[in-house]
FITORMAR-237300 format. One record per atom (N, C-alpha, C, CB): residue number from 1; residue in one letter; atom name; x, y, z. Coordinates in nm, 3 decimals. Atoms other than C-alpha are relative to their C-alpha. Glycine has a CB too. Layout:
FITORMAR-237300
<pos: NUM; code: A; site: CA; u: X; v: Y; w: Z>;
...
This chain:
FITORMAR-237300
<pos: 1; code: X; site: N; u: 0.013; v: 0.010; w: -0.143>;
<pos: 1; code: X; site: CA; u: 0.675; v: 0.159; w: -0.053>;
<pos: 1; code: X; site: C; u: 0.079; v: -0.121; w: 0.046>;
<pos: 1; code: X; site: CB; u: -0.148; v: -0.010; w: 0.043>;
<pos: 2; code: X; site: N; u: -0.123; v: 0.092; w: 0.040>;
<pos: 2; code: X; site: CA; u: 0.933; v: -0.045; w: 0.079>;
<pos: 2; code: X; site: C; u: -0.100; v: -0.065; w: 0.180>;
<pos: 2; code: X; site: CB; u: 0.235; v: 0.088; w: -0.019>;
<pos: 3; code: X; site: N; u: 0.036; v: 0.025; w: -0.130>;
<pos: 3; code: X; site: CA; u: 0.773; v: -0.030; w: 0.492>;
<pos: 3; code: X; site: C; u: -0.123; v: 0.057; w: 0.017>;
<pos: 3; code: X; site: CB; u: 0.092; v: 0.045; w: 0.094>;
<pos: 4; code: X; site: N; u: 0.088; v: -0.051; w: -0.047>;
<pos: 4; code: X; site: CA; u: 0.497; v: 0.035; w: 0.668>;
<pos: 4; code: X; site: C; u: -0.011; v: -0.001; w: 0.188>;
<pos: 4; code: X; site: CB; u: -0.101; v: -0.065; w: -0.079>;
<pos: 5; code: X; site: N; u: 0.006; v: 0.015; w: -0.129>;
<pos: 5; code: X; site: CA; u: 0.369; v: 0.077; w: 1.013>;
<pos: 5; code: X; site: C; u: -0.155; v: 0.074; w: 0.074>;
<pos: 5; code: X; site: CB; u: 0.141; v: 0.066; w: 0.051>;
<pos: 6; code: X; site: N; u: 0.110; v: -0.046; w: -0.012>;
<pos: 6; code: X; site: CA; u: 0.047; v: 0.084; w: 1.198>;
<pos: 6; code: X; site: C; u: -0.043; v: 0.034; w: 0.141>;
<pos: 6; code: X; site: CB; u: -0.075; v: -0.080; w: -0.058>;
<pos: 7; code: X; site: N; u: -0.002; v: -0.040; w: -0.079>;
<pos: 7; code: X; site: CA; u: -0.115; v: 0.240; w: 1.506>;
<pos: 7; code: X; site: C; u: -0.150; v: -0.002; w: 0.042>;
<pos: 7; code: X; site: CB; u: 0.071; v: 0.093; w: -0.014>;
<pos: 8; code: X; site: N; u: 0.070; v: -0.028; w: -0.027>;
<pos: 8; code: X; site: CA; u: -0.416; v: 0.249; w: 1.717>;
<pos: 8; code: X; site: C; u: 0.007; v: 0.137; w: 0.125>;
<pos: 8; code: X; site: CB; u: -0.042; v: -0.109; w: 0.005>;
<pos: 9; code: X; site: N; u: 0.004; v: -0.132; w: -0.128>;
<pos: 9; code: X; site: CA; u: -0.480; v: 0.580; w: 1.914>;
<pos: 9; code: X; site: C; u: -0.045; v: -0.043; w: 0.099>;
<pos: 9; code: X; site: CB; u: -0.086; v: 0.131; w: -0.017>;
<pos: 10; code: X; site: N; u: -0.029; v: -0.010; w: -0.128>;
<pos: 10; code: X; site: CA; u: -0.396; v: 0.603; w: 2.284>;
<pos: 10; code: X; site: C; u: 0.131; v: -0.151; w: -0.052>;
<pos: 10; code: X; site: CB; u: -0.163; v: -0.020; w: 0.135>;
<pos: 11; code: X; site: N; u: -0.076; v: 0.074; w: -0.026>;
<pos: 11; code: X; site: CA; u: -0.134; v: 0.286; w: 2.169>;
<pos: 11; code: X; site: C; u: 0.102; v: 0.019; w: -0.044>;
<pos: 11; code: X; site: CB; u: -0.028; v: -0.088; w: -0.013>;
<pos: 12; code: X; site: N; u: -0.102; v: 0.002; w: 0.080>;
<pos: 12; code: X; site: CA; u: 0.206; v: 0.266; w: 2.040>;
<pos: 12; code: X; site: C; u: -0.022; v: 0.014; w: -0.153>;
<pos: 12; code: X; site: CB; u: 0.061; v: -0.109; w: 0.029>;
<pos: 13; code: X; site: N; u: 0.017; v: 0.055; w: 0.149>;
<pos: 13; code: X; site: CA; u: 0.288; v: 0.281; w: 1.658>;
<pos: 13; code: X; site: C; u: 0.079; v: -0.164; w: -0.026>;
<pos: 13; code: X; site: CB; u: 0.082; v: 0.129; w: -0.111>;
<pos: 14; code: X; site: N; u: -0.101; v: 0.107; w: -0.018>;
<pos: 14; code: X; site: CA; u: 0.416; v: -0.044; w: 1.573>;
<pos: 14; code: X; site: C; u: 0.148; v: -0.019; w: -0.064>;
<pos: 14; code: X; site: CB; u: -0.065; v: -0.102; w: -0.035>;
<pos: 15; code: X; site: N; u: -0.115; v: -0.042; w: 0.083>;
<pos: 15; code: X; site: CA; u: 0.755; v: -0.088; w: 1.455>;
<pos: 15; code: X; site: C; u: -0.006; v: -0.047; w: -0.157>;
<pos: 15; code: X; site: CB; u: 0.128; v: -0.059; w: 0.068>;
<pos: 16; code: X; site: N; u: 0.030; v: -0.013; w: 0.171>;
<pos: 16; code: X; site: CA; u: 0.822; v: -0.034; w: 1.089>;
<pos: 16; code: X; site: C; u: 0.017; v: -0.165; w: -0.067>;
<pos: 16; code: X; site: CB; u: 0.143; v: 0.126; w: -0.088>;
<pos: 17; code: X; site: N; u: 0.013; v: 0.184; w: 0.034>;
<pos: 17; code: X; site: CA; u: 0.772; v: -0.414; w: 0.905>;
<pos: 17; code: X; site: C; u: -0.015; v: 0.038; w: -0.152>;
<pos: 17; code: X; site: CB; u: -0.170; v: -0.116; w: 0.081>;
<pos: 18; code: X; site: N; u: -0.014; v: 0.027; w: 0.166>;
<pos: 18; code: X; site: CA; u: 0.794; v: -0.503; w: 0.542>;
<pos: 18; code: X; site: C; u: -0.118; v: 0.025; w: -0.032>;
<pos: 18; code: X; site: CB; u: 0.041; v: -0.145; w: -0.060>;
<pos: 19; code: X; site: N; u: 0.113; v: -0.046; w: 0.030>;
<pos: 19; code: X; site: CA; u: 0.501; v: -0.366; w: 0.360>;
<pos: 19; code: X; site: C; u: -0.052; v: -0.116; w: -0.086>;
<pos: 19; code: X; site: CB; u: 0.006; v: 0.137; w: -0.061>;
<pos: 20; code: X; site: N; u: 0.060; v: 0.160; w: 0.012>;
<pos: 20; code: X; site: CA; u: 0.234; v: -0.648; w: 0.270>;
<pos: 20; code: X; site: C; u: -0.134; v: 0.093; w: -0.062>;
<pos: 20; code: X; site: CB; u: -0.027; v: -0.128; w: 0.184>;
<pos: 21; code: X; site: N; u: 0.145; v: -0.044; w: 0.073>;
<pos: 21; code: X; site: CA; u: -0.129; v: -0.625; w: 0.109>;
<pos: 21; code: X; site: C; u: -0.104; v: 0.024; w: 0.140>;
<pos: 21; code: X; site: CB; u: -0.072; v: -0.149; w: -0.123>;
<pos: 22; code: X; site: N; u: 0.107; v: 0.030; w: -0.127>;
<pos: 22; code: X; site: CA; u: -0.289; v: -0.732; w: 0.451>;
<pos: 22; code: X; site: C; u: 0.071; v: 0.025; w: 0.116>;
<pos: 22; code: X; site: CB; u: -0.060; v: -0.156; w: 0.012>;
<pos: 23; code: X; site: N; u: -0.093; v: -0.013; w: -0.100>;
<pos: 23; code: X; site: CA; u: -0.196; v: -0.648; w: 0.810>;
<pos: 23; code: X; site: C; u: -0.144; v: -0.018; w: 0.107>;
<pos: 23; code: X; site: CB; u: 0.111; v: 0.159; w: -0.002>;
<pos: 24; code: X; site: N; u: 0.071; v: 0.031; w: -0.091>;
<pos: 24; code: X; site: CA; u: -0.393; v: -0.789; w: 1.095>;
<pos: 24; code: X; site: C; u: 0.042; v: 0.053; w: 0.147>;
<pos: 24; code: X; site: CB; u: -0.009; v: -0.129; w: -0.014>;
<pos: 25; code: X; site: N; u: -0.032; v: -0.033; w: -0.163>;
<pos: 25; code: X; site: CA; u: -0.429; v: -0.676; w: 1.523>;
<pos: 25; code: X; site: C; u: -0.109; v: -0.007; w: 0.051>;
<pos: 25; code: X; site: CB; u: 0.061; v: 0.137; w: 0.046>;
<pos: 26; code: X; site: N; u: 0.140; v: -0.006; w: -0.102>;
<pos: 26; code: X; site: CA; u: -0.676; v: -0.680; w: 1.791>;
<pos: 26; code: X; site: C; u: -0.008; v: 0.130; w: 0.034>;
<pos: 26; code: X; site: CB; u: 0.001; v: -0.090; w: 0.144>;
<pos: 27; code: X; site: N; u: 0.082; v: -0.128; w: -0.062>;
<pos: 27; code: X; site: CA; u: -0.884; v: -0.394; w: 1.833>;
<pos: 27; code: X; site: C; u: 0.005; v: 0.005; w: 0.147>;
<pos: 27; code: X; site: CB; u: -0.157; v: -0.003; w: -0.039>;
<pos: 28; code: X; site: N; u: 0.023; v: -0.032; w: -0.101>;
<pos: 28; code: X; site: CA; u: -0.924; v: -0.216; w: 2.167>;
<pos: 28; code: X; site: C; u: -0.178; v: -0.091; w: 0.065>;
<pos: 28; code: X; site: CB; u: 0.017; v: 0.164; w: -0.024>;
<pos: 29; code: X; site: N; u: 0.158; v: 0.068; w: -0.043>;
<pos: 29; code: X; site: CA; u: -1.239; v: -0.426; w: 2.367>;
<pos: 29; code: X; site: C; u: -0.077; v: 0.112; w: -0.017>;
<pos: 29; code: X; site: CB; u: -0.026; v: -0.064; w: 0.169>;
<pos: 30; code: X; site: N; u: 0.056; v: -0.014; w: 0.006>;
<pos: 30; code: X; site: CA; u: -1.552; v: -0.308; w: 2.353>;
<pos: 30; code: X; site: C; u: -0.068; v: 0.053; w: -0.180>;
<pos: 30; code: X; site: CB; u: 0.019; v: 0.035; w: 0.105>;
<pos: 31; code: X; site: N; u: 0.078; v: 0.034; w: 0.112>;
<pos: 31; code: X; site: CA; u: -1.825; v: -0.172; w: 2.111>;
<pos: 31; code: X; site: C; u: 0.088; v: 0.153; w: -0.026>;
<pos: 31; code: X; site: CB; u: -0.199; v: -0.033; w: 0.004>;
<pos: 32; code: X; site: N; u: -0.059; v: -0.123; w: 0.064>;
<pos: 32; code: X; site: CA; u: -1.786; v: 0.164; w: 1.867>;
<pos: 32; code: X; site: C; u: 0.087; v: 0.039; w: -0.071>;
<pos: 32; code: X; site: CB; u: 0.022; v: 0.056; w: 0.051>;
<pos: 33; code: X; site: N; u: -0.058; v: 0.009; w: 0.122>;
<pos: 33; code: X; site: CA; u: -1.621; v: 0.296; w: 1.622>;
<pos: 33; code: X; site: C; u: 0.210; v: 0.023; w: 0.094>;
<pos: 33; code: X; site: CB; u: -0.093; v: 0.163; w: -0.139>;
<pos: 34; code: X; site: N; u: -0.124; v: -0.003; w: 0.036>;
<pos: 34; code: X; site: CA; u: -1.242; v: 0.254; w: 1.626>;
<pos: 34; code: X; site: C; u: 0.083; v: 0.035; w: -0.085>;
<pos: 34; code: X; site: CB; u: 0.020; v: -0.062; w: 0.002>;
<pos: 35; code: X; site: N; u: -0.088; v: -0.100; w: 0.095>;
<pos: 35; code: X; site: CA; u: -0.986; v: 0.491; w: 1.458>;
<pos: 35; code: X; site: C; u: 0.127; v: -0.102; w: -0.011>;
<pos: 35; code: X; site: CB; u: 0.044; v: 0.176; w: 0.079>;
<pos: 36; code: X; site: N; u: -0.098; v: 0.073; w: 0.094>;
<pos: 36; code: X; site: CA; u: -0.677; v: 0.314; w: 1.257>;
<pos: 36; code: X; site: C; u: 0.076; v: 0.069; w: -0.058>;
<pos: 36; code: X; site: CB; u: -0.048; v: -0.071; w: -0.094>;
<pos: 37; code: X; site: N; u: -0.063; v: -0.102; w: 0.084>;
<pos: 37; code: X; site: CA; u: -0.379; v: 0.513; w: 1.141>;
<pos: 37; code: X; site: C; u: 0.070; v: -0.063; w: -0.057>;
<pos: 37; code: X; site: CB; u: 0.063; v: 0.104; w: 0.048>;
<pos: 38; code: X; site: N; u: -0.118; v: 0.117; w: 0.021>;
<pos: 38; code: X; site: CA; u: -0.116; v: 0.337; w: 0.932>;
<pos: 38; code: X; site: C; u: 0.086; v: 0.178; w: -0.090>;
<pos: 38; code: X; site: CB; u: -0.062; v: -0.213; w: -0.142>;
<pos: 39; code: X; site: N; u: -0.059; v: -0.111; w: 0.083>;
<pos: 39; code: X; site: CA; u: 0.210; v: 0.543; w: 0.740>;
<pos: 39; code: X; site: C; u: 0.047; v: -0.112; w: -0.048>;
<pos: 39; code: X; site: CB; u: 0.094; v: 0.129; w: 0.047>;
<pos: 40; code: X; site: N; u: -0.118; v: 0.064; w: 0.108>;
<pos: 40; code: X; site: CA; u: 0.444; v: 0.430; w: 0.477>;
<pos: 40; code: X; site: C; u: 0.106; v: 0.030; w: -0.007>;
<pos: 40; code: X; site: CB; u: -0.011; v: 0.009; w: -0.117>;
<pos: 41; code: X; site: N; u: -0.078; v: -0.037; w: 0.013>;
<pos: 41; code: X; site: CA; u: 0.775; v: 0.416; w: 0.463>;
<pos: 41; code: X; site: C; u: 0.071; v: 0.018; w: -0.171>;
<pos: 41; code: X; site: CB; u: 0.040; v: -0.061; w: 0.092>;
<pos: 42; code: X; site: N; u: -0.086; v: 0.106; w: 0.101>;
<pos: 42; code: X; site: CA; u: 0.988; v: 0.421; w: 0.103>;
<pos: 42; code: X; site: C; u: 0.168; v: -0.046; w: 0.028>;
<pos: 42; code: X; site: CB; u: 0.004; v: 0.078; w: -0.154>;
<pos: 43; code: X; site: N; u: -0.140; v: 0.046; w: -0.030>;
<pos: 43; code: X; site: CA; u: 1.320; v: 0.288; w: 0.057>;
<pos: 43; code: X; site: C; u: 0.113; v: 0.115; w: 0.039>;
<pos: 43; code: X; site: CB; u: 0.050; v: -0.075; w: -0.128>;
<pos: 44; code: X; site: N; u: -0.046; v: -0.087; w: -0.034>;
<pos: 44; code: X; site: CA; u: 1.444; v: 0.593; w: 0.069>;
<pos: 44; code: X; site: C; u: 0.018; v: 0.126; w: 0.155>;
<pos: 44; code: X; site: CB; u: -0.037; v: 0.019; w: -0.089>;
<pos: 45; code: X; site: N; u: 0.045; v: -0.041; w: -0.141>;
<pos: 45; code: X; site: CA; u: 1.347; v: 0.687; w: 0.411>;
<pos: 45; code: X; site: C; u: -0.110; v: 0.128; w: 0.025>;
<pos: 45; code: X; site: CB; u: 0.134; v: 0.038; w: 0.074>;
<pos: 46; code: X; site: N; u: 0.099; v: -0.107; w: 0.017>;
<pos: 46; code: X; site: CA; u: 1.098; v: 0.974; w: 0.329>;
<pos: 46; code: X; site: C; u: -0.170; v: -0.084; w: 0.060>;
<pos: 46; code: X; site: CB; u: 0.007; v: 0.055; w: -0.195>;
<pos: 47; code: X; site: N; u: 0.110; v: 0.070; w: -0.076>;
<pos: 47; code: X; site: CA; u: 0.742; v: 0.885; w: 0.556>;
<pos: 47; code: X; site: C; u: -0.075; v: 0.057; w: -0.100>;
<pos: 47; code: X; site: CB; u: -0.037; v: 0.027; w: 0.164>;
<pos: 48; code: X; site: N; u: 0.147; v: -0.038; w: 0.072>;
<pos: 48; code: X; site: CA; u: 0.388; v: 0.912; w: 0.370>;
<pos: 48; code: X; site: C; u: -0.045; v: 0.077; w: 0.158>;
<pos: 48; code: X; site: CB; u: -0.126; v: -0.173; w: -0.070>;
<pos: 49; code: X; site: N; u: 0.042; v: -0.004; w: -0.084>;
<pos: 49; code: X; site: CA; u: 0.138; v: 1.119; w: 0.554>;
<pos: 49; code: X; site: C; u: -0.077; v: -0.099; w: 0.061>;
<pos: 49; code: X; site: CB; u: -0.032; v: 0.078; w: -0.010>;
<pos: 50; code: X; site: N; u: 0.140; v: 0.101; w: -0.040>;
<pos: 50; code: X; site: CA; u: -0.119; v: 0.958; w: 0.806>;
<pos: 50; code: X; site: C; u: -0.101; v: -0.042; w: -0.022>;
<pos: 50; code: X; site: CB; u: -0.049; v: 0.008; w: 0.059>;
<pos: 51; code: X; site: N; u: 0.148; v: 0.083; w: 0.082>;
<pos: 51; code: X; site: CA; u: -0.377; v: 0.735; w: 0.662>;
<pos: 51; code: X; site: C; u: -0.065; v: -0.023; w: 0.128>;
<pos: 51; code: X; site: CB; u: 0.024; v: -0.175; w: -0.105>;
<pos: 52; code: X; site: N; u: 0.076; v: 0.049; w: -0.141>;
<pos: 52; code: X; site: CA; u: -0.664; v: 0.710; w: 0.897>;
<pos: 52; code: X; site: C; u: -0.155; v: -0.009; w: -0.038>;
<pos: 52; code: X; site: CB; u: 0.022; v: 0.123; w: 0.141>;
<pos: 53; code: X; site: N; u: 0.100; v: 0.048; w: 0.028>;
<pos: 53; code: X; site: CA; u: -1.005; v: 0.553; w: 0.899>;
<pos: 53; code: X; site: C; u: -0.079; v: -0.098; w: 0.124>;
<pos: 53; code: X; site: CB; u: 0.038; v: -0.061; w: -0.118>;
<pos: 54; code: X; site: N; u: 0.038; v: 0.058; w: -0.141>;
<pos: 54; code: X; site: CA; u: -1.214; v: 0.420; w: 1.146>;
<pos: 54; code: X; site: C; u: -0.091; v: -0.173; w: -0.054>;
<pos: 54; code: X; site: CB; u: -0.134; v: 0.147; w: 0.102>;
<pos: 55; code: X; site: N; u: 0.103; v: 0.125; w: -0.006>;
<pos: 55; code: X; site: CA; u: -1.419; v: 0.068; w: 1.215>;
<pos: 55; code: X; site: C; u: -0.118; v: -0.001; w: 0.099>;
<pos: 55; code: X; site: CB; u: 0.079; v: -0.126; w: 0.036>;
<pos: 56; code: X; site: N; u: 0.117; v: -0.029; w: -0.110>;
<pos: 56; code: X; site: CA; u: -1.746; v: 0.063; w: 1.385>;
<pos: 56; code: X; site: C; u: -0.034; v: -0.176; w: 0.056>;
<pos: 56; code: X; site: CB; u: -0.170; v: 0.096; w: -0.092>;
<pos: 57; code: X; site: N; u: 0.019; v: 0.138; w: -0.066>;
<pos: 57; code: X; site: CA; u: -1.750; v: -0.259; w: 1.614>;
<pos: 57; code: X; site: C; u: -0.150; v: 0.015; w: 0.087>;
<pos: 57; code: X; site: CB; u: 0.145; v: -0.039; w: 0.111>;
<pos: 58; code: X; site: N; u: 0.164; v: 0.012; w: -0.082>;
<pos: 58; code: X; site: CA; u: -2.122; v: -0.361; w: 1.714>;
<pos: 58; code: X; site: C; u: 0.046; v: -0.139; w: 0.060>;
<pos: 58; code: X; site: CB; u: -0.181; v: -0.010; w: -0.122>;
<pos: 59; code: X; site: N; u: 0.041; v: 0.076; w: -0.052>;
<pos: 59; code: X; site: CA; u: -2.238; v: -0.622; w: 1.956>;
<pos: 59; code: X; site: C; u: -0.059; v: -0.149; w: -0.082>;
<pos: 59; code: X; site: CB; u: -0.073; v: 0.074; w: 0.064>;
<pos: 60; code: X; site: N; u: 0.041; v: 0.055; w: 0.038>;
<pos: 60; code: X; site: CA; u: -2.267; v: -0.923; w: 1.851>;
<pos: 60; code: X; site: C; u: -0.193; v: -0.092; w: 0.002>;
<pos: 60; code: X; site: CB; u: 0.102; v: -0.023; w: 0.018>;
């Protein structure tokens, strides 16, 4: 995997960036679960499919 690139639904994907272990962003406000898609690029330019997984943000 040479790139990656990540996305929250209803936002942009972000543009493709050097692929890393960790990748940080700010969630959409409020509470509930939040969906997360990320793809992969390789060097070769061939995309992975969509990885997706959600986060459930409670109230503090």
């Amino acid at each position: 995997m040479a790139r990656s690139g990540c996305n929250i639904p209803s936002a942009t994907w972000s543009p493709w960036e050097r692929a890393a272990p960790l990748k940080s962003w700010t969630l959409p406000a409020g509470t509930g679960y939040k969906t997360v898609r990320a793809q992969f690029l390789d060097r070769s330019g061939n995309r992975s499919a969509v990885c997706s997984d959600y986060i459930k943000v409670v109230a503090p």
